[in-house]
C-alpha positions as CSV (number, residue, x, y, z in Angstrom):
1,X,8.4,-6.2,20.7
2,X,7.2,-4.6,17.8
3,X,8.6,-3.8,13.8
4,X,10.7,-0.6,14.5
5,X,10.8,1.2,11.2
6,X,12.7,4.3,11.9
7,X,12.6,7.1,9.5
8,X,15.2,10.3,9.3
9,X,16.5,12.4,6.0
10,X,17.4,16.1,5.4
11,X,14.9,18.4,5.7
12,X,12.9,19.0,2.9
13,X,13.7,15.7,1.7
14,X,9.8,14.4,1.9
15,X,10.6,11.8,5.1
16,X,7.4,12.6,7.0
17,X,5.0,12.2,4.0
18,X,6.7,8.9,3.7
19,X,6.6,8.0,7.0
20,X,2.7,8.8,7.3
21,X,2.5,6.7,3.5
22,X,4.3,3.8,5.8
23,X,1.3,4.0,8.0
24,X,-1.1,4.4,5.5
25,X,0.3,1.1,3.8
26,X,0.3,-0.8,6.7
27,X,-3.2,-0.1,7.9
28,X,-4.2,-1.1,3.9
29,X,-2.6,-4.4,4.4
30,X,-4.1,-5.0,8.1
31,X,-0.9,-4.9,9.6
32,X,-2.0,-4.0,13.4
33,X,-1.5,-2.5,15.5
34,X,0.3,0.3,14.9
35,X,2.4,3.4,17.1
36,X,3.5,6.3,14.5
37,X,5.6,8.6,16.5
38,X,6.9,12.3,15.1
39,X,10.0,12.6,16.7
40,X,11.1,15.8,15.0
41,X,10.7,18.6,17.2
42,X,10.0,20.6,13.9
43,X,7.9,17.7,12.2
44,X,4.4,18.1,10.9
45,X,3.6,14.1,10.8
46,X,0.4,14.6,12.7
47,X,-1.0,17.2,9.8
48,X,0.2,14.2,7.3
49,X,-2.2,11.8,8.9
50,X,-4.9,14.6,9.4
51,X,-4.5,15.2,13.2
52,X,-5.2,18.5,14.7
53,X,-4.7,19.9,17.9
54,X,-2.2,17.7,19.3
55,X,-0.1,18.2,22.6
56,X,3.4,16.5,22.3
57,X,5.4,14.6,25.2
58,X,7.5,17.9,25.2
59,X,4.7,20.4,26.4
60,X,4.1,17.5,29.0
61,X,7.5,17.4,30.5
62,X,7.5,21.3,30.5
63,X,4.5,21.2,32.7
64,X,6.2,18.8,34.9
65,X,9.1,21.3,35.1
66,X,7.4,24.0,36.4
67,X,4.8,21.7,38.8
68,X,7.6,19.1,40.5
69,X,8.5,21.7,43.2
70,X,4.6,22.1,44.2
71,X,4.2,18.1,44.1
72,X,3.2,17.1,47.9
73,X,5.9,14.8,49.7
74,X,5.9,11.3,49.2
75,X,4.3,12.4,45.7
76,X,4.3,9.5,42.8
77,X,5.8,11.6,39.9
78,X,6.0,8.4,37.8
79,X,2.3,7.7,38.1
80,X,1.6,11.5,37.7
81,X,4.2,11.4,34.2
82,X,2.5,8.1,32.8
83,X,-1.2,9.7,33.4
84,X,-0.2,12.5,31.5
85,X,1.8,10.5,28.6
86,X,-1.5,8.9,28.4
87,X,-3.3,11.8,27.9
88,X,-1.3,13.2,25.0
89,X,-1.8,9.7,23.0
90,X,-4.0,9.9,20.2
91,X,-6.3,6.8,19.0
92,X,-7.3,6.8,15.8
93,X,-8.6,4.1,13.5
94,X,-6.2,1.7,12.6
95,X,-3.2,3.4,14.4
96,X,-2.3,5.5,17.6
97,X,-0.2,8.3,17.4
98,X,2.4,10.2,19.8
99,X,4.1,13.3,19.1
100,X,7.2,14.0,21.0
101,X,7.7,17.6,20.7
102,X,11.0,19.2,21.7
103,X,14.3,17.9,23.4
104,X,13.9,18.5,27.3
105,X,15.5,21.9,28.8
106,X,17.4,22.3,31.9
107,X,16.5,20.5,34.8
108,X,15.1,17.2,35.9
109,X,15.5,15.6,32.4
110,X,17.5,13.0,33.5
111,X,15.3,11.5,35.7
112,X,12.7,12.0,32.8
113,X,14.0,10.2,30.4
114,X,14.6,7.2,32.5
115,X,10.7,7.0,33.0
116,X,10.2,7.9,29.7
117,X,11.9,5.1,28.4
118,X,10.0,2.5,31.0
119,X,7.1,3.7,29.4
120,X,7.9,3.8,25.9
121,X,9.0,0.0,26.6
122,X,5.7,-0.7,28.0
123,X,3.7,1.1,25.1
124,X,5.8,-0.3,22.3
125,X,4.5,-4.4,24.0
126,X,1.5,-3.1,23.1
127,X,1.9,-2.7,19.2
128,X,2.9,-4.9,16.2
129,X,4.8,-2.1,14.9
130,X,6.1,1.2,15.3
131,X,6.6,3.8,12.7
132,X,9.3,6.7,14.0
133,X,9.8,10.0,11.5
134,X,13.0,11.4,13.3
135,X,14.7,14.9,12.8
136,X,17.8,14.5,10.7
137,X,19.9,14.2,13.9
138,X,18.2,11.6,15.2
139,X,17.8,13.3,18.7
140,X,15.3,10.8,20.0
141,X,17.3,7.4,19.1
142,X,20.5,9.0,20.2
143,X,18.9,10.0,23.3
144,X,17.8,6.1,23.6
145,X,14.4,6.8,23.8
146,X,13.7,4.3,21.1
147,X,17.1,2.2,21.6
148,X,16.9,0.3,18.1
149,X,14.8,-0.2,14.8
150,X,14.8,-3.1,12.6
151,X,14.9,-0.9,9.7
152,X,16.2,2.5,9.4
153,X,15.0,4.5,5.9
154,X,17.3,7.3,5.0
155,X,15.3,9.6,2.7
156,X,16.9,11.1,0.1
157,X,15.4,13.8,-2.9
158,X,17.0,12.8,-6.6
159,X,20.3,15.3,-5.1
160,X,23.8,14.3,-4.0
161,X,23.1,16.9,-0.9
162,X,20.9,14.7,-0.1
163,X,22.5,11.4,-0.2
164,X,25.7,13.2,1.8
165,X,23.2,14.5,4.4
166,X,21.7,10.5,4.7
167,X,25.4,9.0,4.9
168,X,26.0,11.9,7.8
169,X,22.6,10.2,9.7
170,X,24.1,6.8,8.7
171,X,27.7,7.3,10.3
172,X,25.8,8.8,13.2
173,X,23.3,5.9,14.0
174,X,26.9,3.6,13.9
175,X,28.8,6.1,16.0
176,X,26.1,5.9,18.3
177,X,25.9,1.9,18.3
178,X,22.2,1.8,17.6
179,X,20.7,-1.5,17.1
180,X,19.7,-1.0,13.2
181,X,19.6,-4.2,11.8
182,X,19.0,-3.0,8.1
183,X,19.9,0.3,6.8
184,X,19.3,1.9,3.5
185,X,18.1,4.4,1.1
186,X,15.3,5.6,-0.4
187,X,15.1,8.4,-3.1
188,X,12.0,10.2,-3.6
189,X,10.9,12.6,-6.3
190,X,12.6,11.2,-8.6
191,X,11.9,12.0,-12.9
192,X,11.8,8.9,-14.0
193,X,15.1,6.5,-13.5
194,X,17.3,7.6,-10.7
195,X,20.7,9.6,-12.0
196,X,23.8,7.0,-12.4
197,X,25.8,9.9,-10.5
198,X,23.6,9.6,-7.4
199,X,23.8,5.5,-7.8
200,X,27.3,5.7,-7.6
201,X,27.3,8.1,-4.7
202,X,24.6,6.0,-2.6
203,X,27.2,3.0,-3.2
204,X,30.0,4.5,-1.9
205,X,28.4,4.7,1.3
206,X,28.2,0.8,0.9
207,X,24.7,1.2,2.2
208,X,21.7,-0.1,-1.0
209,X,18.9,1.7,-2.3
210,X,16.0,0.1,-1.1
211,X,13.6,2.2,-3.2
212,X,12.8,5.0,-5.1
213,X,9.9,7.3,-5.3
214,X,8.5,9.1,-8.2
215,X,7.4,13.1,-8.6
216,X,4.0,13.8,-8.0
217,X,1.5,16.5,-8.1
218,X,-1.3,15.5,-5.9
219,X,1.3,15.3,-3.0
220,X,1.8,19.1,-3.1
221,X,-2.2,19.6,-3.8
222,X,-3.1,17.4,-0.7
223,X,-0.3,19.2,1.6
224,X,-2.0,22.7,-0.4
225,X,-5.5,21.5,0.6
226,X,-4.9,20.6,4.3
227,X,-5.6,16.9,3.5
228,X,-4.6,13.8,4.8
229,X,-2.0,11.8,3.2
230,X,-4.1,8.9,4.3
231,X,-7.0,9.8,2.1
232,X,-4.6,9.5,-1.4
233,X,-6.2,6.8,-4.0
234,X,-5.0,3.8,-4.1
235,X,-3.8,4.0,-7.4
236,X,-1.1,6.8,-6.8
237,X,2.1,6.1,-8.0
238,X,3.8,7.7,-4.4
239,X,1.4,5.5,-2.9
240,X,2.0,2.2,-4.9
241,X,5.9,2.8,-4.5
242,X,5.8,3.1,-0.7
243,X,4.0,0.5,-0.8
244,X,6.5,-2.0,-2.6
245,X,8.8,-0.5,-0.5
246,X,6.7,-1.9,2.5
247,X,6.1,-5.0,1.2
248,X,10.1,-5.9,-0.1
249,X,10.6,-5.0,4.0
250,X,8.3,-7.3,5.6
């Protein structure tokens, strides 16, 4: 089984361009093979990593929706599924990607999910670790798609709306019974030392602050630019941070 690091935060909060700087870190350090997934119907991770064009596992089980009733009898819609699943999966260097698109509609999603969680099983054997940047509701790990993470990051900006919103995601992965075996906080754009107000706050959630991430400019020019996160210097302060973040995990 692979490192889950599971990722979810308000919106807004900056959780995919920390998720894609996970990646980034990892594939610095040589840690491969890696699976980032963009969970968040709404999510731009694949513009973070500077991918272009991509077809999600939603747009895949649409298709499947409007094809099963034409499928001929006796019809393998497993093997037809996991030949398209495979088709949507990007390789790049030093990582693979999968983008999950939106939650299922009416219809045979049931059945769906079952195979998609045989296969998510199967791909996950195949990677050292998997990098997840989920919607702030968590829709995939409640669904059980990805069942459990050995770390869950709750991304916070320097706000208390933002700490609330990450205790809400907290209380949900418990209520749900996830198998999270460390939880915690990050908070990112922060101007200079983190407020005592927002210490307290995080504390009275009895869950730690397991980082903190400073303001920068060349985060806004990059996403400005079109450019991937990937390509930042290695001697960016986002970048160094995330990566002692990384490191203080594994």
């Amino acid at each position: 089984m692979p490192f889950n690091i599971a990722v979810s935060g308000k919106g807004g909060t900056g959780k995919t361009t920390f998720s894609s700087l996970i990646v980034r870190s990892l594939i610095h350090s040589g840690k491969k093979p890696i699976l980032a997934i963009d969970a968040d119907a709404d999510g731009n991770l694949a513009e973070a990593l500077g991918l272009n064009g991509i077809k999600t596992v939603g747009e895949v089980l649409e298709e499947m929706e409007q094809k099963i009733s034409q499928f001929p009898p006796g019809f393998s819609k497993d093997d037809w599924l996991e030949a398209k699943l495979a088709e949507v999966m990007v390789e790049e260097r030093g990582f693979d990607f999968l983008s999950m698109g939106r939650g299922e509609g009416p219809g045979c999603y049931c059945y769906v999910n079952s195979v998609l969680r045989r296969i998510m099983d199967n791909l996950e054997n195949s990677y050292t670790y998997l990098v997840m940047d989920n919607a702030a509701g968590m829709e995939h790990l409640s669904r059980r798609t990805t069942r459990e993470a050995d770390i869950l990051f709750l991304i916070s900006d320097h706000s208390l709306k933002g700490v609330q919103s990450g205790a809400r995601i907290a209380g949900l992965a418990k209520e749900l019974e996830l198998d999270v075996k460390t939880m915690g906080f990050v908070i990112n754009r922060v101007p200079g030392e983190i407020d005592p107000l927002i210490v307290q706050k995080v504390e009275a959630t009895g869950l730690a602050i397991l980082g903190s991430i400073p303001e920068d400019d060349q985060i806004g020019r990059f996403d400005i630019e079109g450019r991937s996160l990937l390509e930042l210097p290695e001697d960016n302060k986002v970048v160094r941070a995330v990566t002692q973040i990384v490191e203080k995990i594994l």
